[in-house]
Backbone as a ProteinNet text record, in pm:
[ID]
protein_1_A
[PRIMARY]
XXXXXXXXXXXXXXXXXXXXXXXXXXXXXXXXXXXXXXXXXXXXXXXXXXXXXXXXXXXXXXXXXXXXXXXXXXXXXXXXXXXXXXXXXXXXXXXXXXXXXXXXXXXXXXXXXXXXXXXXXXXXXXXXXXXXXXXXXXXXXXXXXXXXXXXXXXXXXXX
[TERTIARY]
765.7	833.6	784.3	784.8	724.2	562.1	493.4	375.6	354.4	451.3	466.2	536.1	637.8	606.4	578.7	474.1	400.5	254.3	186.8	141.4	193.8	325.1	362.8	350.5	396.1	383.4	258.9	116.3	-3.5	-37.3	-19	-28.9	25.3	182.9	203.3	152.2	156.9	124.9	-71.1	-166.3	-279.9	-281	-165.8	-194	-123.2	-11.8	37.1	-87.7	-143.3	-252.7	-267.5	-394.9	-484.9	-448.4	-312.8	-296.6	-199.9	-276	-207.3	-76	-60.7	71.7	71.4	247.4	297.3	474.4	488.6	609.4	736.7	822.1	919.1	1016.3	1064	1132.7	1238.2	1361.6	1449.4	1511.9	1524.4	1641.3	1696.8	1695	1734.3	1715.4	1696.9	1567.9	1672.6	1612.3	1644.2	1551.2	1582.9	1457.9	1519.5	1452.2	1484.4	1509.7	1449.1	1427.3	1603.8	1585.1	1673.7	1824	1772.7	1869.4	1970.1	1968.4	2083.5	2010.3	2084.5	2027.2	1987.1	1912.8	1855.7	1833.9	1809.2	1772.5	1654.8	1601.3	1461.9	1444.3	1332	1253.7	1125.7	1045.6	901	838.7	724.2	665.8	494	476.3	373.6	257.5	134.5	34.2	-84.9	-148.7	-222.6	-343.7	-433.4	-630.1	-651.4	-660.9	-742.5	-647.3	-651.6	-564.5	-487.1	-572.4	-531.6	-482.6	-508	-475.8	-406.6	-300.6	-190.6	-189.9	-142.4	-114.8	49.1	127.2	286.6	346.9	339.8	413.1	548.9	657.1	780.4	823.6	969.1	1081.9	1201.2	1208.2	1357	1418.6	1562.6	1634.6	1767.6	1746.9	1838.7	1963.3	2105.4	2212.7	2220.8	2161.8	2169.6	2337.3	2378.1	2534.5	2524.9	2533	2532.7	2677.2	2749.4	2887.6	2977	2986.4	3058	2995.8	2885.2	2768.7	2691.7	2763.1	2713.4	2566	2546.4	2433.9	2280.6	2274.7	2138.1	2078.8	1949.8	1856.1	1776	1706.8	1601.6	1574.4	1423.5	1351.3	1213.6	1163.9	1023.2	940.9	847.8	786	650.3	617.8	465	388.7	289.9	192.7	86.8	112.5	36	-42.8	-152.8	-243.7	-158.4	-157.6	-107.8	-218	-272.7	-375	-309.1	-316.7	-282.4	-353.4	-357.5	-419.8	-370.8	-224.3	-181.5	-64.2	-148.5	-92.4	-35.3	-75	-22	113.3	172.1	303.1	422.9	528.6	645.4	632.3	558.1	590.9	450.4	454.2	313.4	342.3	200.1	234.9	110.8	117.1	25.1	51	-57.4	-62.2	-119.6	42.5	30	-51	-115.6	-171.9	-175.3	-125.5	-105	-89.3	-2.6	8.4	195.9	227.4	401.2	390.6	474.6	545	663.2	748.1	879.5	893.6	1071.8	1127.8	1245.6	1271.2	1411.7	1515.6	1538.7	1636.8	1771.5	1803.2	1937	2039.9	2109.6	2168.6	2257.4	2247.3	2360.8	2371.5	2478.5	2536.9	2451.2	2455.2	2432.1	2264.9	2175.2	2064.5	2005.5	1865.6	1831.2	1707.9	1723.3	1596.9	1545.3	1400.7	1370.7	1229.2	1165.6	1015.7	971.5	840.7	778.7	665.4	638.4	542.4	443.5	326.6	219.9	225.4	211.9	239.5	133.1	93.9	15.2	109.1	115.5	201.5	90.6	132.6	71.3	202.1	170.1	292.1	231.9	344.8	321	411.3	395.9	486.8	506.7	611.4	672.9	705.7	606.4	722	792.1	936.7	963.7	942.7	906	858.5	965.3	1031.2	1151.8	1136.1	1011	1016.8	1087	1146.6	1276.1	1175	1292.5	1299.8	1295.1	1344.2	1362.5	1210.2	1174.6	1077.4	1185	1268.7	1288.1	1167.2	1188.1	1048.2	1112.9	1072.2	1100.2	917.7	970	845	892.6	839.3	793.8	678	704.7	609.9	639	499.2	569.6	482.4	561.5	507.9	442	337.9	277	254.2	322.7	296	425.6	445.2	553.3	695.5	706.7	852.8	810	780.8	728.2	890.5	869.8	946.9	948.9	944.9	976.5	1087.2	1020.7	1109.4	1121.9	1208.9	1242.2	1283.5	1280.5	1336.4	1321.2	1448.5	1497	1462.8	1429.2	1443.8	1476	1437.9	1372.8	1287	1201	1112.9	1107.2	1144.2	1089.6	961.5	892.4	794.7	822.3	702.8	768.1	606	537.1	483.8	431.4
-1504.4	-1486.1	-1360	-1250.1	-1121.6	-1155.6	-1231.7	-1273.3	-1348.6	-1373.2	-1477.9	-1419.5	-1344.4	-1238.8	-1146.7	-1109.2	-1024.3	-1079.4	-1136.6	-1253	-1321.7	-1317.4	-1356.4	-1212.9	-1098.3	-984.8	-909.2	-942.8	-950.1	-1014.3	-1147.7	-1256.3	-1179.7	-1171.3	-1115.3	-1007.7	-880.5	-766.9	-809.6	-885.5	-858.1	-962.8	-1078.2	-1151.8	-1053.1	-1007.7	-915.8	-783.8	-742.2	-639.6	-645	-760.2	-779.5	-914.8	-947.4	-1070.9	-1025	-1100.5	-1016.3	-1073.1	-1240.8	-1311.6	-1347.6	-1307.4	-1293.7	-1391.3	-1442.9	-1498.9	-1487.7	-1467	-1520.7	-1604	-1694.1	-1770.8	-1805.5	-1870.8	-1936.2	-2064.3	-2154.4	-2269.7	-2357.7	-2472.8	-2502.4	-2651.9	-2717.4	-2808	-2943.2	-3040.8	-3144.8	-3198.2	-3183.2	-3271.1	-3429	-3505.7	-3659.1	-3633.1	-3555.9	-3618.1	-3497.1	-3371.8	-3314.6	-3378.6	-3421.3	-3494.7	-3401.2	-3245.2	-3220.9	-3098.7	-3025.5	-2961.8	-2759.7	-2733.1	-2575.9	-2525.3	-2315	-2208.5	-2209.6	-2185	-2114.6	-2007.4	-1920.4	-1845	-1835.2	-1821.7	-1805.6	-1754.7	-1726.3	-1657	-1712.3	-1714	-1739.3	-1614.5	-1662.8	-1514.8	-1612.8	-1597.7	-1658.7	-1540.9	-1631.3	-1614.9	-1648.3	-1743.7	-1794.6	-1847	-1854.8	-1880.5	-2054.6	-2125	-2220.7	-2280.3	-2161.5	-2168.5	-2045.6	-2107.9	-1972.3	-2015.3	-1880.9	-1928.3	-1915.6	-1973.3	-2003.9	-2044	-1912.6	-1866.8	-1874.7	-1969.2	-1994.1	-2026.9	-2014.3	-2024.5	-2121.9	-2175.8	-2278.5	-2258.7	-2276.8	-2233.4	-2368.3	-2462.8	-2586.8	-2544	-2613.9	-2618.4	-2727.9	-2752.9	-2886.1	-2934.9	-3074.6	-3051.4	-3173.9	-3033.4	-3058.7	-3130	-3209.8	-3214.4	-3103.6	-2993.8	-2920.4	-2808.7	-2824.4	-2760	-2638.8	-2496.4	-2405.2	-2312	-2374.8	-2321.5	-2406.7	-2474.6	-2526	-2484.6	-2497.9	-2435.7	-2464.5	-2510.4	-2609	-2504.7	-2441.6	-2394.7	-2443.4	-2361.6	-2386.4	-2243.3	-2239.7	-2189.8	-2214.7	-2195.8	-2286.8	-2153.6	-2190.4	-2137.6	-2263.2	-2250	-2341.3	-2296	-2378.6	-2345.7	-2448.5	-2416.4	-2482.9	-2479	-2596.9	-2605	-2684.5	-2637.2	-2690.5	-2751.9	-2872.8	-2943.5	-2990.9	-2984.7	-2975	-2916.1	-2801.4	-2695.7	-2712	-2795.3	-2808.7	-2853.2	-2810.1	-2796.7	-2759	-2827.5	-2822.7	-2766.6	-2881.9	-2868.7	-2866.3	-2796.1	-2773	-2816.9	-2912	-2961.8	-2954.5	-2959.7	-2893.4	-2943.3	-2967.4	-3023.7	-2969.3	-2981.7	-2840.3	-2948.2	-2806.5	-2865.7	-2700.4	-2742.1	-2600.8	-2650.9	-2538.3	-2562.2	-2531.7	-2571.8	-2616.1	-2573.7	-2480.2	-2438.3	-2442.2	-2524.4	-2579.9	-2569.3	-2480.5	-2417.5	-2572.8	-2569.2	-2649.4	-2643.6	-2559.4	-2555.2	-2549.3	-2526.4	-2575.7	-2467.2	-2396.9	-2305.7	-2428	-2405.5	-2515.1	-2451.1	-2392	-2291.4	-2226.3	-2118.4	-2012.4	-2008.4	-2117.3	-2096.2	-2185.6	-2074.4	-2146.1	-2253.4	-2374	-2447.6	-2497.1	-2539	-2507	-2562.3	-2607.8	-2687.1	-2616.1	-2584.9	-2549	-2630.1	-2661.4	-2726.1	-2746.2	-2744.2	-2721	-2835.4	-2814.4	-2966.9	-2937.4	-3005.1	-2986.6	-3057.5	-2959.2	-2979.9	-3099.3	-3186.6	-3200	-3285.9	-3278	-3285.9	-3226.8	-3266.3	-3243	-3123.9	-3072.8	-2974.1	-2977.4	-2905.7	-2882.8	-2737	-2719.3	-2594.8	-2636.4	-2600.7	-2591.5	-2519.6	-2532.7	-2400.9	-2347.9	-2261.1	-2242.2	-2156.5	-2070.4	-1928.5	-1799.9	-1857.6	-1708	-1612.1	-1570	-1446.6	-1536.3	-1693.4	-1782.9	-1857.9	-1962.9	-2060.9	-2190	-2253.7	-2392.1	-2451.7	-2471.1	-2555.8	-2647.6	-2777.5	-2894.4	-2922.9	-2923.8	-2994.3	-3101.8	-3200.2	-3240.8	-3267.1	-3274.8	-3241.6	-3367.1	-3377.4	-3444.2	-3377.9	-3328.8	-3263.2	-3371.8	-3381.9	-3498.5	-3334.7	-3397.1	-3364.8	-3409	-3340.9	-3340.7	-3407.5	-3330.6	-3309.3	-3351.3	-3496.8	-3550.1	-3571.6	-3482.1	-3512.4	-3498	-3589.1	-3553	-3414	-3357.1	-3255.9	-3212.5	-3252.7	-3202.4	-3090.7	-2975.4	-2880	-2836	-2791.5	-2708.5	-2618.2	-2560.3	-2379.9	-2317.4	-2187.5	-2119.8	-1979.8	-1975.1	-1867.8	-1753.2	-1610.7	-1510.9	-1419.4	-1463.2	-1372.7	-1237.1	-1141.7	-1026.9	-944.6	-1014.4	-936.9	-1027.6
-1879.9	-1753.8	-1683.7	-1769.5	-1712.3	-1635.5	-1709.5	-1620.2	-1525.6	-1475.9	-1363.6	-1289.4	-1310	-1206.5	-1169.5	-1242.7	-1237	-1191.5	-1172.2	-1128.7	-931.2	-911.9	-799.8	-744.1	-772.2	-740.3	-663.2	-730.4	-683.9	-586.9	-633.7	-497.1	-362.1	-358.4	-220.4	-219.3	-277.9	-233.7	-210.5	-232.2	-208.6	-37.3	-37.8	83.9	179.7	149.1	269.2	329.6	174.4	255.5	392.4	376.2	496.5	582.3	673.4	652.2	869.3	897.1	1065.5	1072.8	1022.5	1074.9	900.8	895.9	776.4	830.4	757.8	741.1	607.2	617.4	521.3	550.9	437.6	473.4	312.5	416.2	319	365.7	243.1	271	152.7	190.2	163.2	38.7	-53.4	-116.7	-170.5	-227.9	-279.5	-356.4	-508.5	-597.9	-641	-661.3	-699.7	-824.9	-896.3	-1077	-1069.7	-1058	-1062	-1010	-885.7	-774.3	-780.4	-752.7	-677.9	-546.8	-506.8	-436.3	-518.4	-414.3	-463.1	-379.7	-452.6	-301.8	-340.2	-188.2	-232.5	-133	-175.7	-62	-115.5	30.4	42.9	125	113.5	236.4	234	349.7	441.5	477.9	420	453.7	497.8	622.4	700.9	656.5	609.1	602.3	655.2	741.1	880.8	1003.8	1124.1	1250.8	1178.7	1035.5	1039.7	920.3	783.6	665.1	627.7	532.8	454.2	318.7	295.5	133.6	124.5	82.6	52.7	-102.5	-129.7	-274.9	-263.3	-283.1	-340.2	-458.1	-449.6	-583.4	-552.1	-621.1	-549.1	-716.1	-677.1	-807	-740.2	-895.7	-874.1	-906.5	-868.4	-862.8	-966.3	-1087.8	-1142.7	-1183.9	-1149.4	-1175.5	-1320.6	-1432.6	-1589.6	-1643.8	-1581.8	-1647.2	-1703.7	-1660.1	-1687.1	-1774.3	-1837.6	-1914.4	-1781.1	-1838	-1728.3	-1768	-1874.9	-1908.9	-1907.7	-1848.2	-1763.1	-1668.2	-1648.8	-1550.4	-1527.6	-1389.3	-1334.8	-1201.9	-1264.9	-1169	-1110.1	-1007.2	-1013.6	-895.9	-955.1	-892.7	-821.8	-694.4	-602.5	-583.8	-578	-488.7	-449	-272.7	-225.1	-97.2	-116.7	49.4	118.3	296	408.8	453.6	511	612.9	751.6	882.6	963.8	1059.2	1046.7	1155.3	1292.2	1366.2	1459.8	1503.5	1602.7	1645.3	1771.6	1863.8	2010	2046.3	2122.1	2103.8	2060.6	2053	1975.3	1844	1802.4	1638.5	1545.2	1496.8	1416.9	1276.1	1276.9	1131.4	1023.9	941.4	816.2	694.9	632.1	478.2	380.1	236.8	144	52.2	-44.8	-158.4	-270.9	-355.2	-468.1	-596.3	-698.2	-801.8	-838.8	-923.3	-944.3	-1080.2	-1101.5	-1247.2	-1240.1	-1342.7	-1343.5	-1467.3	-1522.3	-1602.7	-1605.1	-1711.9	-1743.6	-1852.5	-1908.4	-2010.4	-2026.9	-2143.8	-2182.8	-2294.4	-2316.5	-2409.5	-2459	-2568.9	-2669.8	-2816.7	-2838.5	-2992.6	-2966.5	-2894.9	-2895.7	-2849.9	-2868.3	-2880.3	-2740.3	-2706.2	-2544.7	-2580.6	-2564	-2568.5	-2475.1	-2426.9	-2291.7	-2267.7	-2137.6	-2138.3	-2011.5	-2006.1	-1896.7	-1869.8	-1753.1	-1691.1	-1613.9	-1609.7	-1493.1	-1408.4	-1285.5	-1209.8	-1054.8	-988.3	-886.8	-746.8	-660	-519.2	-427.5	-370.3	-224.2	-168.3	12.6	73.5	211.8	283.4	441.2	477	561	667	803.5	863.4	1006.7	1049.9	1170.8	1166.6	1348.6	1370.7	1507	1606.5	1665.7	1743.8	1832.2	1829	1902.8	2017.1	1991.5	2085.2	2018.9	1955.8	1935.8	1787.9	1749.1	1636.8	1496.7	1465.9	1380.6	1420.6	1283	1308.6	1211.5	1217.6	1133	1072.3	1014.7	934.7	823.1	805.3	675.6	642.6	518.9	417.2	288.7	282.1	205.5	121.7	-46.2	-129	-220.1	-313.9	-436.7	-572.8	-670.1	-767.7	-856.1	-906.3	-1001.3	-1117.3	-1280.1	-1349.5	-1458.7	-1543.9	-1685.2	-1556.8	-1492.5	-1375.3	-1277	-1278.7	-1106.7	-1053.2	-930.8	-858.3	-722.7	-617	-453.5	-412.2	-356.3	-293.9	-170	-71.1	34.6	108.8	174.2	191.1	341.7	353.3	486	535.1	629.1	601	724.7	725	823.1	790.1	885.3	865.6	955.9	903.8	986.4	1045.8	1130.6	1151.5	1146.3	1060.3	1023.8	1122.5	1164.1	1307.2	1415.5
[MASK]
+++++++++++++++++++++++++++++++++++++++++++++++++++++++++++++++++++++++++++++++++++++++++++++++++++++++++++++++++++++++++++++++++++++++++++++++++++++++++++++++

C-alpha cells in the first residue's frame, strides 16, 4: 500500500510540475460487479492541448449485509485523449491501468485480493464557462474485477 502511494505521489507531483492546465476533480461512481455506489477523486494533468494523464481513487460503499468490515477499492491511472473539442461538450477516450483492492476482516483476521486490470472507456466534459467543469465517464475494467463503471463528477480548473 505504501508503494502505491507512494507511486501516485510522483505521478502528480512530476505531472503537476510542468503541466499549464491542471484539473481536479470529484464525484460520484457506480460499479456493476460491486453494484453499489462510491467516492472518488482525481485529477487531470494535460501534456499536450489534447492528451492528459488522470490518476484516480474511487472508494465503494459496498452494502455487505450488515458486515462493516469490507472494502472495495480501486485505483486508475489513465491517458485521456480528446478527439472532440468544439463546443458544448468535449469528449475523449480513456485508456489506462486499474488496481482494485477487495477484502474482508472475519475473527479478527483481514483477508483480501488485489488486482491488475486495464481501463478503456469514453468521456464528457460540460462546458459551462464557470469556475466548475461537470464531466461523466464511462469505463469498463477487463481483468480479475471486470466491471463497468460509471461516474459523475465535477472538475476544478486550478489555472
Amino acid at each position: 500500500m505504501k508503494r502505491i502511494l507512494l507511486t501516485v505521489a510522483v505521478v502528480l507531483s512530476l505531472a503537476l510540475a510542468g503541466q499549464a492546465q491542471t484539473r481536479l476533480g470529484a464525484g460520484l461512481a457506480w460499479g456493476s460487479e460491486v453494484d453499489d455506489l462510491g467516492l472518488g477523486i482525481n485529477g487531470e494533468f494535460f501534456v499536450k492541448n489534447n492528451i492528459s494523464i488522470s490518476p484516480g481513487f474511487i472508494f465503494y460503499f459496498e452494502d455487505n449485509g450488515g458486515f462493516q468490515d469490507r472494502d472495495w477499492w480501486e485505483l486508475n491511472i489513465n491517458g485521456n485523449f480528446y478527439f472532440a473539442t468544439e463546443g458544448v461538450v468535449d469528449f475523449y477516450g480513456i485508456g489506462g491501468i486499474n488496481l482494485t483492492t477487495r477484502s474482508i476482516k472475519s475473527q479478527g483476521e483481514r483477508d483480501g485480493d488485489t488486482e491488475l486490470g486495464i481501463n478503456l472507456g469514453i468521456g464528457a466534459n460540460f462546458n459551462t464557462n464557470g469556475a466548475i467543469l461537470p464531466y461523466t465517464e464511462l469505463k469498463y475494467i477487463a481483468g480479475n474485477y471486470d466491471q463497468a463503471v460509471l461516474f459523475f463528477g465535477i472538475k476544478f480548473p486550478l489555472n
